[in-house]
Backbone as ProteinMPNN parsed JSONL, in Angstrom:
{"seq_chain_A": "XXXXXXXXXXXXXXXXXXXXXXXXXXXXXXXXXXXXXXXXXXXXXXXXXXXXXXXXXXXXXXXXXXXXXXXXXXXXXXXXXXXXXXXXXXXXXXXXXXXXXXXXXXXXXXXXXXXXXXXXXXXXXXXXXXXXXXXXXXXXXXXXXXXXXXXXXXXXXXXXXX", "coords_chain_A": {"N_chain_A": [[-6.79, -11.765, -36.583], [-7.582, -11.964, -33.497], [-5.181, -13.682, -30.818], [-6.27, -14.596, -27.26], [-3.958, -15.276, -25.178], [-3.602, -15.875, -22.455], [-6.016, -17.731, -22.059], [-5.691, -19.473, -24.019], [-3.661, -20.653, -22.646], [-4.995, -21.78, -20.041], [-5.766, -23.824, -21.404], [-4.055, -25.449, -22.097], [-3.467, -26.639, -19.912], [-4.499, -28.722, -18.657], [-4.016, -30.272, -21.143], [-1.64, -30.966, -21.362], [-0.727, -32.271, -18.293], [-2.154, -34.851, -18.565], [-0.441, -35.755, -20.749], [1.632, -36.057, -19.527], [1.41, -37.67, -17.433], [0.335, -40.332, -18.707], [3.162, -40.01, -19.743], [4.67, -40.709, -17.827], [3.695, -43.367, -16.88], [4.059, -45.07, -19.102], [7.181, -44.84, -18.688], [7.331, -45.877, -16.531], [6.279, -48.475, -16.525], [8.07, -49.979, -18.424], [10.601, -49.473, -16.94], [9.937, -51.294, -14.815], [9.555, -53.843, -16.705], [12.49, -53.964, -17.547], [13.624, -54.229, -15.12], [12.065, -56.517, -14.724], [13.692, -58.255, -16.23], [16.255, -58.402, -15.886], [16.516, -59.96, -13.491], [15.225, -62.043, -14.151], [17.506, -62.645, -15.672], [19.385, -63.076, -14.129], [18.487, -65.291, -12.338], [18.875, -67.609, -14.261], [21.237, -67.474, -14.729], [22.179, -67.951, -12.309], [21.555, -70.693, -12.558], [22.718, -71.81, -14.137], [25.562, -71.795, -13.382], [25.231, -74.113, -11.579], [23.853, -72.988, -8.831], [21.318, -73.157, -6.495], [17.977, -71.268, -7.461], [16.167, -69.184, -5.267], [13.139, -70.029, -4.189], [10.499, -68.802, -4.507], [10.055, -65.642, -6.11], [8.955, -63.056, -5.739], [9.326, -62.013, -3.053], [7.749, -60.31, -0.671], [5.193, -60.479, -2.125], [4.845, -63.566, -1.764], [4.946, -63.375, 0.881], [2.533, -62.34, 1.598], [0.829, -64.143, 0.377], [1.28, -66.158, 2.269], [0.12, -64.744, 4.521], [-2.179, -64.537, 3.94], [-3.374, -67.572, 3.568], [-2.655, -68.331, 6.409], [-4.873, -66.576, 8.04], [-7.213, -67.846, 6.63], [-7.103, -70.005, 7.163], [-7.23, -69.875, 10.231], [-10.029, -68.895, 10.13], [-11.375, -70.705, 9.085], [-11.727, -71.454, 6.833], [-12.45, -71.504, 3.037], [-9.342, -69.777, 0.987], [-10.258, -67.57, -0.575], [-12.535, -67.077, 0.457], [-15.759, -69.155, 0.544], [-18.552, -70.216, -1.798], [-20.984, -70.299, -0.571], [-20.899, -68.177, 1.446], [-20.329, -65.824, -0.402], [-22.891, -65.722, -1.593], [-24.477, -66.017, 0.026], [-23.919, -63.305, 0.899], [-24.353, -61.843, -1.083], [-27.089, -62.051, -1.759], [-28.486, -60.833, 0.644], [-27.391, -58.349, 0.302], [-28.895, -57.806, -2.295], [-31.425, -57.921, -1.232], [-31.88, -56.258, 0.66], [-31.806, -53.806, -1.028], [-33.637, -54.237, -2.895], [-36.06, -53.696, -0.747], [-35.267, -50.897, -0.109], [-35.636, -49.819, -2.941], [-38.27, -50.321, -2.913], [-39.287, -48.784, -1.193], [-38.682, -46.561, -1.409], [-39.645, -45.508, -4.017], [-42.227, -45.957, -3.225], [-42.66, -43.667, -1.813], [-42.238, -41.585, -3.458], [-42.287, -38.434, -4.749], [-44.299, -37.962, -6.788], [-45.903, -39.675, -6.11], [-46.777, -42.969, -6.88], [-48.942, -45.783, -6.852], [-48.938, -48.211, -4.604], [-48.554, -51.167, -5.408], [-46.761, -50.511, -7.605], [-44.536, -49.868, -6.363], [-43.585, -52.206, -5.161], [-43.808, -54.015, -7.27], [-41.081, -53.502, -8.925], [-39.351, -52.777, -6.82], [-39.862, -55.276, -5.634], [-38.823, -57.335, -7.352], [-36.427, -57.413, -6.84], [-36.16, -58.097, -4.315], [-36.598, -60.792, -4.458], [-34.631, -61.923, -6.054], [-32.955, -61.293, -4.298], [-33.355, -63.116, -2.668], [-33.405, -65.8, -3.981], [-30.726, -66.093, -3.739], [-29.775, -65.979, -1.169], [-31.328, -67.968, -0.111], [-29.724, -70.351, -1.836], [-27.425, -69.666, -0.95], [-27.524, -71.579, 1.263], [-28.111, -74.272, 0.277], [-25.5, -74.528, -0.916], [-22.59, -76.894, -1.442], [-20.9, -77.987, 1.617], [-17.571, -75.577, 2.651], [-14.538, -77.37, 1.883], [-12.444, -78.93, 4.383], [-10.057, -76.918, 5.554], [-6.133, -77.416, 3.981], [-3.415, -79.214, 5.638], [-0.31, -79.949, 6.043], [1.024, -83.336, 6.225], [1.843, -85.472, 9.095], [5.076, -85.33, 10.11], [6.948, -87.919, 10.227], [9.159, -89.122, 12.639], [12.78, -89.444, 12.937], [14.44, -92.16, 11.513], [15.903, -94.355, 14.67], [19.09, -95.686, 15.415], [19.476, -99.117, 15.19], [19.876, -100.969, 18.695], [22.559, -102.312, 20.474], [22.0, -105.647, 21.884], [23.391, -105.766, 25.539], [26.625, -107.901, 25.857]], "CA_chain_A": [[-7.364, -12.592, -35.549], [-6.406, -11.711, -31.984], [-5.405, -14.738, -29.471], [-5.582, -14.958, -26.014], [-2.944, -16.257, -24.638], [-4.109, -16.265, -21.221], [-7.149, -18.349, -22.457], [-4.688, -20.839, -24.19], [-2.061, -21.342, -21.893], [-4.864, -22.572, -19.213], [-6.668, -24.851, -22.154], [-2.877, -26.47, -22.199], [-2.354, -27.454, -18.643], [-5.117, -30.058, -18.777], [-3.359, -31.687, -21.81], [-0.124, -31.214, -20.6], [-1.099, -33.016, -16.969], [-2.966, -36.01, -19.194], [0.353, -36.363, -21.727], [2.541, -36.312, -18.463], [0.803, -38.615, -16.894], [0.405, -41.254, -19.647], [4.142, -40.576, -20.335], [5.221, -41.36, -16.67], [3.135, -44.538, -16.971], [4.899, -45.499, -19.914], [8.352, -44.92, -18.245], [7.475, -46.899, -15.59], [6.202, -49.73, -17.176], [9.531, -49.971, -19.471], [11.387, -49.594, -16.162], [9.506, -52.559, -14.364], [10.278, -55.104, -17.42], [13.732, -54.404, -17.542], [13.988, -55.029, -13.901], [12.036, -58.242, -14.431], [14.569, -59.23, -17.22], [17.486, -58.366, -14.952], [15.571, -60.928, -12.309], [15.584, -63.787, -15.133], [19.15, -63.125, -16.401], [20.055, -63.515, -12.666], [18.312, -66.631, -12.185], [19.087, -67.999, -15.272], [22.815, -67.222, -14.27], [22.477, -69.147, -10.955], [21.263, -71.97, -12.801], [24.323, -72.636, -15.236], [26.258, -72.091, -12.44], [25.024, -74.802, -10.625], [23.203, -72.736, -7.744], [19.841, -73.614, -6.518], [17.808, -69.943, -6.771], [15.008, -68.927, -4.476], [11.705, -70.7, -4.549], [9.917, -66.865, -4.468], [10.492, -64.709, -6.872], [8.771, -62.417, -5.494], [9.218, -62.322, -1.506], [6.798, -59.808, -0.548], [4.172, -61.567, -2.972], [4.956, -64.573, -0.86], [5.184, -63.164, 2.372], [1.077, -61.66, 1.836], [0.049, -65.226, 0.485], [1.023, -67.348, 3.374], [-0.413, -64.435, 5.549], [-3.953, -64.476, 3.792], [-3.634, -68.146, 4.391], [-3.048, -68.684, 7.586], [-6.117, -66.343, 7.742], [-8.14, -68.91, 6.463], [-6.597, -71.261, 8.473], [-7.679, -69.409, 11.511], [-11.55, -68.982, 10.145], [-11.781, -71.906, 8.94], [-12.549, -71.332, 5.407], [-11.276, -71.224, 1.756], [-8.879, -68.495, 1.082], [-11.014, -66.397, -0.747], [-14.651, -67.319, 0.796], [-16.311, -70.738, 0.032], [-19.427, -69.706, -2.331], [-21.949, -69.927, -0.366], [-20.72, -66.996, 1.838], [-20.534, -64.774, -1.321], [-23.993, -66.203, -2.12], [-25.636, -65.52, 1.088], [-23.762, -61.12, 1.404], [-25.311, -60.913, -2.747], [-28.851, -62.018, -1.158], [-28.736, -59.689, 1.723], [-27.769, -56.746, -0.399], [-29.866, -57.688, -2.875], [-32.957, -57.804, -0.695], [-31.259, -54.589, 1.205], [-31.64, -52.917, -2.618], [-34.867, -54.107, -3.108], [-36.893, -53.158, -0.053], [-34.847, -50.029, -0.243], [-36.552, -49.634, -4.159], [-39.834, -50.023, -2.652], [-39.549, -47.36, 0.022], [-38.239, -44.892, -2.802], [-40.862, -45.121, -5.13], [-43.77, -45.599, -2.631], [-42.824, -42.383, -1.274], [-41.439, -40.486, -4.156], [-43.28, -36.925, -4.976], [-45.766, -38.165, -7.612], [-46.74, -40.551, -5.819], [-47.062, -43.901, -7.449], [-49.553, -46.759, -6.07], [-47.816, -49.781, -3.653], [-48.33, -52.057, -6.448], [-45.538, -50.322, -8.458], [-43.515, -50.398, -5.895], [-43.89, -53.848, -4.706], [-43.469, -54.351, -8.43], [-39.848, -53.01, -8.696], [-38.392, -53.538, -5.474], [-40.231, -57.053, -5.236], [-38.255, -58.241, -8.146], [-34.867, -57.451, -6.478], [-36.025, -59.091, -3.038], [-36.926, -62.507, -4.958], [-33.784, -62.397, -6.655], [-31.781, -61.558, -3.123], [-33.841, -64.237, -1.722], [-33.245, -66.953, -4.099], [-29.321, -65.767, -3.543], [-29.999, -66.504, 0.149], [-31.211, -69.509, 0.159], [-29.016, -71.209, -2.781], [-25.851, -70.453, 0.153], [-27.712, -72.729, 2.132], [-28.207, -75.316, -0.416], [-24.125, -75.185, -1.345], [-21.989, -78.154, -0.272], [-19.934, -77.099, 3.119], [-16.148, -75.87, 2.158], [-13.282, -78.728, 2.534], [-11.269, -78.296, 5.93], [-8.307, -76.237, 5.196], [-5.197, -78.26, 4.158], [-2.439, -78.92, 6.632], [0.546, -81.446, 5.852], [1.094, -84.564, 7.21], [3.18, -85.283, 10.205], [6.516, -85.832, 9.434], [7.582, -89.256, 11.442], [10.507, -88.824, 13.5], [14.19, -90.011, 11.905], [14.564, -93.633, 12.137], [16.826, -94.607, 15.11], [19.67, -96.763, 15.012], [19.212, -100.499, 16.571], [20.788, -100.531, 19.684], [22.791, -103.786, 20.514], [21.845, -105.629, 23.672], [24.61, -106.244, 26.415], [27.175, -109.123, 26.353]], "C_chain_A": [[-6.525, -12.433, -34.283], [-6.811, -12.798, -31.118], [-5.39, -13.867, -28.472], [-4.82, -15.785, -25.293], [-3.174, -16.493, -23.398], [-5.521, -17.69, -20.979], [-5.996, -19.959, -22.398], [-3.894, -22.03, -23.27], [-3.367, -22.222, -20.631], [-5.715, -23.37, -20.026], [-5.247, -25.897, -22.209], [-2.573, -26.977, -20.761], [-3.361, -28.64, -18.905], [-4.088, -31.184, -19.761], [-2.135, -31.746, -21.432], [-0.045, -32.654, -19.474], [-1.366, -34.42, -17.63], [-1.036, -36.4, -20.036], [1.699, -37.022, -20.9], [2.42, -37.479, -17.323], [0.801, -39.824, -17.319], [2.152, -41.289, -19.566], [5.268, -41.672, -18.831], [4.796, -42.661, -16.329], [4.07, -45.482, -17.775], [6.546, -46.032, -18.971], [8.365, -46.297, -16.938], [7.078, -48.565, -15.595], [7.409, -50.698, -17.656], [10.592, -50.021, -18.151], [11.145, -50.995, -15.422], [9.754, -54.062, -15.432], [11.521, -55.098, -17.954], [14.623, -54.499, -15.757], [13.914, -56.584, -13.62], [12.605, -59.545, -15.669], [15.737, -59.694, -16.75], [17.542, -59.449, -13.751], [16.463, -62.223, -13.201], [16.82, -63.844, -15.842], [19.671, -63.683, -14.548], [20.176, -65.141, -12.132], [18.678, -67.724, -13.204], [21.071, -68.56, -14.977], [23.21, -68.105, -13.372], [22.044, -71.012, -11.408], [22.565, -72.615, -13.642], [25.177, -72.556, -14.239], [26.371, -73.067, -11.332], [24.196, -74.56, -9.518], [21.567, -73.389, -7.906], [19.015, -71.867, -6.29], [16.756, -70.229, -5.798], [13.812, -69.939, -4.863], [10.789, -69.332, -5.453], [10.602, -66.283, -4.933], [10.138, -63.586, -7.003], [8.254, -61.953, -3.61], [7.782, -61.855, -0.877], [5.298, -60.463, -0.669], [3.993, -63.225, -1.745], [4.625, -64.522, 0.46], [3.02, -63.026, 2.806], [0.488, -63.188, 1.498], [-0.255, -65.865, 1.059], [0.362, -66.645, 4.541], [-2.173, -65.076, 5.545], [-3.878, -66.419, 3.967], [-3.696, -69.139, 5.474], [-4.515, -67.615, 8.15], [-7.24, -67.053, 8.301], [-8.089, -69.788, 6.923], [-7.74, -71.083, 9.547], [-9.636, -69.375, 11.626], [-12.101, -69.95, 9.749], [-12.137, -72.127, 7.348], [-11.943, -71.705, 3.856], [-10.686, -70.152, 1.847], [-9.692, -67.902, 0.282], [-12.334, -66.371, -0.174], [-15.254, -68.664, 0.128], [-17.694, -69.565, -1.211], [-20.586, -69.363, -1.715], [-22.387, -68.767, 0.819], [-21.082, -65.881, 0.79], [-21.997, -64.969, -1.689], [-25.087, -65.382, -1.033], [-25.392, -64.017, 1.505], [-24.446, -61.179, 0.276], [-26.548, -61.131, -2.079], [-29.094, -61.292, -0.216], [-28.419, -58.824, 1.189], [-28.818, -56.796, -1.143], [-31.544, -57.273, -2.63], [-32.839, -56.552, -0.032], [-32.093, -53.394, -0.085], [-32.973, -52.708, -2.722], [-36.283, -53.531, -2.385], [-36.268, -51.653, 0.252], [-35.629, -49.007, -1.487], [-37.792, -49.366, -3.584], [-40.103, -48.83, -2.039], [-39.239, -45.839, -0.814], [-39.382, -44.816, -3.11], [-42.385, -45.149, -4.243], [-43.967, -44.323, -1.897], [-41.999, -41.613, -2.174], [-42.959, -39.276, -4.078], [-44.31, -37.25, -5.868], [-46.48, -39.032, -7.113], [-47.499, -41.653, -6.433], [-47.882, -45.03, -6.794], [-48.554, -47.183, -5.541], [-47.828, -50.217, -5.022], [-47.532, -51.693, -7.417], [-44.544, -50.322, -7.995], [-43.165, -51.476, -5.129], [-43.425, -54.741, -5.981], [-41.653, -54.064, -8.746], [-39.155, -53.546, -7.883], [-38.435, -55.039, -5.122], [-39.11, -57.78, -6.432], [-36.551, -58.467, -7.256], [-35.04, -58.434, -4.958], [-35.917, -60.179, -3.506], [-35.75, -62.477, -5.364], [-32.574, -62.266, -5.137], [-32.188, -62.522, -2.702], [-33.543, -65.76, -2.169], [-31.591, -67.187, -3.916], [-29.288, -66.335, -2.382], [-29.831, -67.873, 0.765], [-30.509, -70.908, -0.676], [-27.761, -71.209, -1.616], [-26.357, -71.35, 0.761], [-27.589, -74.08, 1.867], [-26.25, -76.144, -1.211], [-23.94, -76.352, -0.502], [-20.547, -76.973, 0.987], [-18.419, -77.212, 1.956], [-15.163, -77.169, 2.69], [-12.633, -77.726, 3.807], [-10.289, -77.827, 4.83], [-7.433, -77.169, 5.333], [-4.053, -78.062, 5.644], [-2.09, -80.389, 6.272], [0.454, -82.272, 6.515], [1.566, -84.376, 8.249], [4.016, -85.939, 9.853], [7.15, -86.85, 10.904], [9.09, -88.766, 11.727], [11.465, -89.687, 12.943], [14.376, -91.368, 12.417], [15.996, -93.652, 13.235], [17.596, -95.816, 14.753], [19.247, -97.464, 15.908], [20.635, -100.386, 17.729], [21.396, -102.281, 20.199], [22.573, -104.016, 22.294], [23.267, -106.345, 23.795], [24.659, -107.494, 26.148], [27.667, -109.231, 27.004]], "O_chain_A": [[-5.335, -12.649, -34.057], [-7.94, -13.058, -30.7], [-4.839, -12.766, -28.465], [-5.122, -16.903, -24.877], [-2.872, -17.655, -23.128], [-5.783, -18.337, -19.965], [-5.676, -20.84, -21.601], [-3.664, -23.236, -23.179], [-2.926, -23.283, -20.19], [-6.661, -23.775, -19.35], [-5.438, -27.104, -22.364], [-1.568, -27.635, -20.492], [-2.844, -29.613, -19.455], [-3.605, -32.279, -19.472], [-1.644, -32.844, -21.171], [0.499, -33.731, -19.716], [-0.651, -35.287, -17.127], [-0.533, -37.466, -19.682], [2.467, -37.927, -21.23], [3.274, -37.963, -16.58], [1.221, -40.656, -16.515], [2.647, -42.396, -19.354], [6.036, -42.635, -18.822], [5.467, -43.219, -15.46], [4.701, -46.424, -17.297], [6.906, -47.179, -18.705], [9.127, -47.22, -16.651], [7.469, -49.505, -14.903], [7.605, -51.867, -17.323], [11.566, -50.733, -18.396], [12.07, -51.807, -15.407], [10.076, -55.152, -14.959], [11.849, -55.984, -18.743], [15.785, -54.747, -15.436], [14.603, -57.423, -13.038], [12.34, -60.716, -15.941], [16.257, -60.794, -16.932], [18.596, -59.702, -13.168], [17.496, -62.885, -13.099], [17.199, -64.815, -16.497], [20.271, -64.695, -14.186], [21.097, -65.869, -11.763], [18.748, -68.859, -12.733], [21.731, -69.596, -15.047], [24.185, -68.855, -13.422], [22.193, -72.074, -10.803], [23.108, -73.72, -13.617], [25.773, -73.632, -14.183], [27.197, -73.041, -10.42], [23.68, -75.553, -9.007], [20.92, -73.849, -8.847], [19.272, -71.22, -5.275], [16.46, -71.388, -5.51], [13.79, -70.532, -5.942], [10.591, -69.116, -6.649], [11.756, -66.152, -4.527], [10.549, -62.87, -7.916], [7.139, -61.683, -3.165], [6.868, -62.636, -0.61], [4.517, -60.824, 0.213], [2.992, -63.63, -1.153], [4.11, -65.437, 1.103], [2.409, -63.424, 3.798], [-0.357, -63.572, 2.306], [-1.362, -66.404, 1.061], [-0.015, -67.323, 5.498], [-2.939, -65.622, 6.339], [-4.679, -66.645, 4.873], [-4.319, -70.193, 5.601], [-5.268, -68.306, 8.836], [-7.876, -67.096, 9.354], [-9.066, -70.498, 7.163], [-8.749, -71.761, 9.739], [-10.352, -69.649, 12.589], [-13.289, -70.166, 9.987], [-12.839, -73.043, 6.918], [-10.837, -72.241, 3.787], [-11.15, -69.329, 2.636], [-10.139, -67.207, 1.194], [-13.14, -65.494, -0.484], [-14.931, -68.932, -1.029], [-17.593, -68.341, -1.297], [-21.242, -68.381, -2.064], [-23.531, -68.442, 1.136], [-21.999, -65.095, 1.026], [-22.339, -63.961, -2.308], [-26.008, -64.579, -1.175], [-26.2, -63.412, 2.209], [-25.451, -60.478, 0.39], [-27.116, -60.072, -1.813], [-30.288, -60.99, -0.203], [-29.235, -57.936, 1.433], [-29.747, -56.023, -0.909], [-32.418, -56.711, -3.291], [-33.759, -55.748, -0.18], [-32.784, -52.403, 0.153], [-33.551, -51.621, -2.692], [-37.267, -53.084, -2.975], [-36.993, -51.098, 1.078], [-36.084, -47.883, -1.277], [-38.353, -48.28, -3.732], [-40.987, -48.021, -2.321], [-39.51, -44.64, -0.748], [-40.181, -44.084, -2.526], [-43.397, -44.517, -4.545], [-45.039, -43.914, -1.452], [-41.058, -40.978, -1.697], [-44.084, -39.326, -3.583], [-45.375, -36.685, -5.618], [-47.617, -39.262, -7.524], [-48.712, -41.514, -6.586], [-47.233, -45.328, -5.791], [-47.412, -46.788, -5.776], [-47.1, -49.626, -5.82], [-47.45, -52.537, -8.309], [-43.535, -50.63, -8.628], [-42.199, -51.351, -4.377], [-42.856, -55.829, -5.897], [-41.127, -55.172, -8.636], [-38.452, -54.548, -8.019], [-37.597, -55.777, -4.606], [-38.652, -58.885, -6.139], [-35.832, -59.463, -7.175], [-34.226, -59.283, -4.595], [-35.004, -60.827, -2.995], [-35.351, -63.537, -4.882], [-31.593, -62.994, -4.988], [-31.292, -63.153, -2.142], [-33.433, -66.713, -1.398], [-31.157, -68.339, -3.942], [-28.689, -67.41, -2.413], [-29.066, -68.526, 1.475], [-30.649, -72.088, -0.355], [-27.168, -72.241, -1.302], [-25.549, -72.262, 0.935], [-27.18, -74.942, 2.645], [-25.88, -77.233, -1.65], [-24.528, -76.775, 0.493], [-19.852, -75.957, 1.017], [-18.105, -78.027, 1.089], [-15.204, -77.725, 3.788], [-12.451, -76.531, 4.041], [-9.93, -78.227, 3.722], [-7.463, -77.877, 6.339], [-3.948, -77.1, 6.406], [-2.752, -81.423, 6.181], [-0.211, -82.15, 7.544], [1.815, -83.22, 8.59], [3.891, -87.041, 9.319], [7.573, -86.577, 12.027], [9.882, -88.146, 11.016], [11.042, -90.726, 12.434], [14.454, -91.639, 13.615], [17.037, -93.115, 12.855], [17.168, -96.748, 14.073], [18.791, -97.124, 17.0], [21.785, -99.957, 17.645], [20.644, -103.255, 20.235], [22.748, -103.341, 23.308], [23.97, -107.004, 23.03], [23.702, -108.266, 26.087], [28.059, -110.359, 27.303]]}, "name": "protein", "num_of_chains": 1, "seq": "XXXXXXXXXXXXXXXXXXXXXXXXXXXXXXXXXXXXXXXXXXXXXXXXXXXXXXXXXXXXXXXXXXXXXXXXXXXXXXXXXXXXXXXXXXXXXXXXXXXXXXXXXXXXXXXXXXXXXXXXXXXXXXXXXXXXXXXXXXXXXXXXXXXXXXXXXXXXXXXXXX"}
């Protein structure tokens, strides 16, 4: 039986690439939870010692939360979207999709009546449409929080002149 080895060798880079891939996954996984053990011996450390650690334990992480929201601050909204935003983009694609469906099939090459594609596409408009109008029917989002005001430091009494 005669190999090719030229054959072989390029049926092995694929698995090679795939086993190298997986294994560098691995490694890096295994590297990331003994960083985030090295974290909690740290903090752990500052605690028997008396220290107070960080709040954030992950700064970064922190730094992107309070961006996204002030954000929402600024638009007025929840931080991810109230519902009846997400409610009312699914009903405009949806109906997007559906009168999109119709225009396919009423002009594909075999040429199918309207009424099949009115049939089709109509189902996806009704369902963007009742999407539509259910955002309308949500309740409005809550105002965005914002703390109290912090009262000013009590002064001392002041003695009147003798």
């Amino acid at each position: 039986m005669d190999v090719d080895w030229n054959v072989m060798i390029w049926a092995l880079i694929p698995i090679i690439a795939i086993v190298g891939g997986m294994a560098s996954a691995i490694i890096a996984l295994i590297n990331r939870a003994r960083i985030r053990e090295l974290e909690i011996r740290e903090r752990i450390a500052m605690i028997e010692r008396g220290l107070v650690p960080p709040p954030e334990v992950d700064p970064h992480g922190f730094d992107r939360a309070m961006d996204r929201l002030e954000r929402a601050q600024v638009r007025g909204g929840a931080i991810f979207g109230s519902k009846a935003i997400r409610h009312r983009r699914s009903g405009i694609i949806l109906m997007g999709v559906g009168f999109g469906m119709m225009v396919l099939i009423a002009f594909s090459e075999r040429g199918p009546d309207f009424h099949d594609a009115v049939g089709v596409g109509g189902f996806l408009v009704i369902v963007g449409l009742a999407f539509f109008i259910s955002s309308f029917l949500e309740a409005h989002p809550a105002p965005p929080y914002s703390p109290p005001p912090v009262p000013p430091p009590p002064q001392p009494p002041t003695r009147p002149p003798q």
